[in-house]
ChimeraX commands (.cxc) that place a marker at each C-alpha (Angstrom):
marker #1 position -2.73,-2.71,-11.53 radius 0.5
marker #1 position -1.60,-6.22,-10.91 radius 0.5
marker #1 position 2.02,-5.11,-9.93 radius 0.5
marker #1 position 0.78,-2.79,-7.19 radius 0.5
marker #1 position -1.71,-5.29,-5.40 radius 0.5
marker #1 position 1.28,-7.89,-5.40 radius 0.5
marker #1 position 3.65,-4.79,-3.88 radius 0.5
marker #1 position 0.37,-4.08,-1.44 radius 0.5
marker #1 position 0.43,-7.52,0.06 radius 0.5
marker #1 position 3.98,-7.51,0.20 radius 0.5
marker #1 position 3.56,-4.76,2.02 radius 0.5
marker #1 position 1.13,-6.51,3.66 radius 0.5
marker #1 position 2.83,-9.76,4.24 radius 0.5
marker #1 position 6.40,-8.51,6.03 radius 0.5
marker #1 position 4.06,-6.42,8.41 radius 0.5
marker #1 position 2.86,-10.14,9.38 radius 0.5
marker #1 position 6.08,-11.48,9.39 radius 0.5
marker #1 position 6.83,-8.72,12.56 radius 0.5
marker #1 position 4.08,-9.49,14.55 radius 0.5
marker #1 position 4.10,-13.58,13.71 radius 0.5
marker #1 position 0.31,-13.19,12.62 radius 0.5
marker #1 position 0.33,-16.21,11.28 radius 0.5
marker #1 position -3.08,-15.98,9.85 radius 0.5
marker #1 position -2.67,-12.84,7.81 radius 0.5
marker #1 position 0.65,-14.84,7.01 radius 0.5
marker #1 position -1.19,-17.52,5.15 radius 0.5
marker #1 position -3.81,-15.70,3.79 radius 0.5
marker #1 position -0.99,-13.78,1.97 radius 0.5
marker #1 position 0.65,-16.96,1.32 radius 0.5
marker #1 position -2.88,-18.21,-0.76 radius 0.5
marker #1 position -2.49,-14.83,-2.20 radius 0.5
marker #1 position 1.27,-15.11,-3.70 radius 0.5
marker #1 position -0.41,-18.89,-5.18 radius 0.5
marker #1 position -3.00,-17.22,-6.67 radius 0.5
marker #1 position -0.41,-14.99,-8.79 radius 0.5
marker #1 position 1.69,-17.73,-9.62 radius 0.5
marker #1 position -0.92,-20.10,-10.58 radius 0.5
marker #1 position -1.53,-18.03,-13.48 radius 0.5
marker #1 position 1.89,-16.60,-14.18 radius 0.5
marker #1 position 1.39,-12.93,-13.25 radius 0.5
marker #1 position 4.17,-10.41,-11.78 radius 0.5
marker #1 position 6.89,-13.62,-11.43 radius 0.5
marker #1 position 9.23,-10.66,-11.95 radius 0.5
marker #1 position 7.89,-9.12,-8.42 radius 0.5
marker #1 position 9.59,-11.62,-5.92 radius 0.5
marker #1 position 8.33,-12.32,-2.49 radius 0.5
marker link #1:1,2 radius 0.2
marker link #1:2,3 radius 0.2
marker link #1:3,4 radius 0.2
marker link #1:4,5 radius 0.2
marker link #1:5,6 radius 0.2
marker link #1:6,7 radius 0.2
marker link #1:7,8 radius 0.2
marker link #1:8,9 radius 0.2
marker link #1:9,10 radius 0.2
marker link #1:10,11 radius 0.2
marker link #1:11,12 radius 0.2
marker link #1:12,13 radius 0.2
marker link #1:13,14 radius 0.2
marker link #1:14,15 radius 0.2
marker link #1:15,16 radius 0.2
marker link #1:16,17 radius 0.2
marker link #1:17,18 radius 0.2
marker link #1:18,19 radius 0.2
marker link #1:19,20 radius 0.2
marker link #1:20,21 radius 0.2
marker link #1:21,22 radius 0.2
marker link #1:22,23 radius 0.2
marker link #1:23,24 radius 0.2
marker link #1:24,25 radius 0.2
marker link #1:25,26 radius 0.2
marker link #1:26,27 radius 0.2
marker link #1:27,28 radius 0.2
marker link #1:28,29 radius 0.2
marker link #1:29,30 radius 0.2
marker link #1:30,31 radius 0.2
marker link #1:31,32 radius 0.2
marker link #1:32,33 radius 0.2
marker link #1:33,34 radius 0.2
marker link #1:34,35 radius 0.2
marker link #1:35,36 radius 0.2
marker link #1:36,37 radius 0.2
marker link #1:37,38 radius 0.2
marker link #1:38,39 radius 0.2
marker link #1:39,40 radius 0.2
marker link #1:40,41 radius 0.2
marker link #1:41,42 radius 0.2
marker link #1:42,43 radius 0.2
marker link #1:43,44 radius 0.2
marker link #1:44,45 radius 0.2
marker link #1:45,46 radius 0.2
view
């Protein structure tokens, strides 16, 4: 289940990147953190 949230915001994340919304871009930035503050899905790579 892990694995497909981090591929959601992915998702999520390079939709931001088109537009520039910055704020959705951080938010998925705080996201990403989250995962690698306690080492889960480091093999899914941003």
């Amino acid at each position: 289940m892990t694995e497909v949230g981090k591929a959601f915001f992915i998702k999520i994340y390079e939709d931001a990147m088109k537009v520039d919304d910055r704020e959705m871009i951080a938010f998925c930035h705080d996201i990403f953190n989250i995962y690698d503050k306690h080492d889960i899905d480091g093999h899914i790579k941003v």
